[in-house]
C-alpha positions in Angstrom: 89.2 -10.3 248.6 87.4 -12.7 246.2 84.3 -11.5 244.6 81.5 -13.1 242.6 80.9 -10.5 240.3 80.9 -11.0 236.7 83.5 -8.7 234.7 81.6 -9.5 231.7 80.5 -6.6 229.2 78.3 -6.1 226.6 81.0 -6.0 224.1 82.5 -9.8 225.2 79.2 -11.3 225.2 78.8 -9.7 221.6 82.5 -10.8 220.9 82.0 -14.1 222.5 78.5 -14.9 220.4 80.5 -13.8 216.8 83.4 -16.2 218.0 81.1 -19.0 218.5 79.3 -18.4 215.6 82.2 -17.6 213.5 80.7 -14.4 212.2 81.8 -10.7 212.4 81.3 -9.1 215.5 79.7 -6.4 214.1 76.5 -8.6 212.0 75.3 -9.0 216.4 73.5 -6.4 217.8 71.7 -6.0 221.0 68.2 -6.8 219.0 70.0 -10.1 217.4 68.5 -12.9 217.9 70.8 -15.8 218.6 68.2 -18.7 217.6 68.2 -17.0 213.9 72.0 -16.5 213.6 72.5 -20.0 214.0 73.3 -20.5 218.0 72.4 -24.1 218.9 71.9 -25.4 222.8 75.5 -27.2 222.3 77.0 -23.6 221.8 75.0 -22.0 223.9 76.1 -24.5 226.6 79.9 -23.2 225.4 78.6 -19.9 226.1 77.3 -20.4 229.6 80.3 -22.6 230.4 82.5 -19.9 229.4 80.7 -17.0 231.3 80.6 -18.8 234.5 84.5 -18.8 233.7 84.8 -14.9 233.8 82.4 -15.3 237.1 79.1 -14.9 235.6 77.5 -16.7 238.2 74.0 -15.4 236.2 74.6 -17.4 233.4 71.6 -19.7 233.4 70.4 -21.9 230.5 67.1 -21.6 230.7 67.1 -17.8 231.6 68.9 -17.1 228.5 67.2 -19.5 226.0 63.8 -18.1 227.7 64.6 -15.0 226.2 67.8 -15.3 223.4 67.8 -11.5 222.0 71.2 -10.0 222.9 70.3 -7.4 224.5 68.5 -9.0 227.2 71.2 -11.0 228.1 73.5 -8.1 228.4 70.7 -7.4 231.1 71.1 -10.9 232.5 74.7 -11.1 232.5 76.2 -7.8 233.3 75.0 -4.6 235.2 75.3 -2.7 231.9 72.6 -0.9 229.9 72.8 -2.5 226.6 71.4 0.7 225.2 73.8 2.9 226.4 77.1 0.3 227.2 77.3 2.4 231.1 76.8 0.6 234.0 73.1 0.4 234.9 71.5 1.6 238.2 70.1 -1.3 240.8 
């Protein structure tokens, strides 16, 4: 049975945002902004494009510029708690 569900975690979307930015994984954190690393709308488009891959059907431009701290798009993308990486209750 198909599902909708994103299989994104907090550790691709960090993964993903170093890749894109060509940085260490490790210099993004959950309070890193993307706007001050260097993430643009044309890579944040890549982003999205690349999420909705991996069935993040959540992946919204405007939700995540609104807010472009890493941590709340861990929020946005995944079920996780970005504070504690375990699956958040909803």
């Amino acid at each position: 049975m198909a599902t909708t569900s994103s299989t994104l975690t907090r550790e691709q979307i960090i993964a993903d945002i170093a890749d894109i930015l060509q940085v260490p994984a490790d210099e993004i954190s959950d309070d890193t902004n993307v706007l001050d690393v260097g993430l643009d709308s044309v890579r944040l488009m890549s982003l999205i494009e690349r999420w909705r891959a991996a069935g993040a059907v959540k992946a919204d431009l405007v939700a995540l510029a609104s807010d472009p701290v890493v941590g709340a798009w861990v929020r946005e993308l995944t079920t996780e708690d970005p504070e504690s990486g375990e699956e958040a209750v909803r």
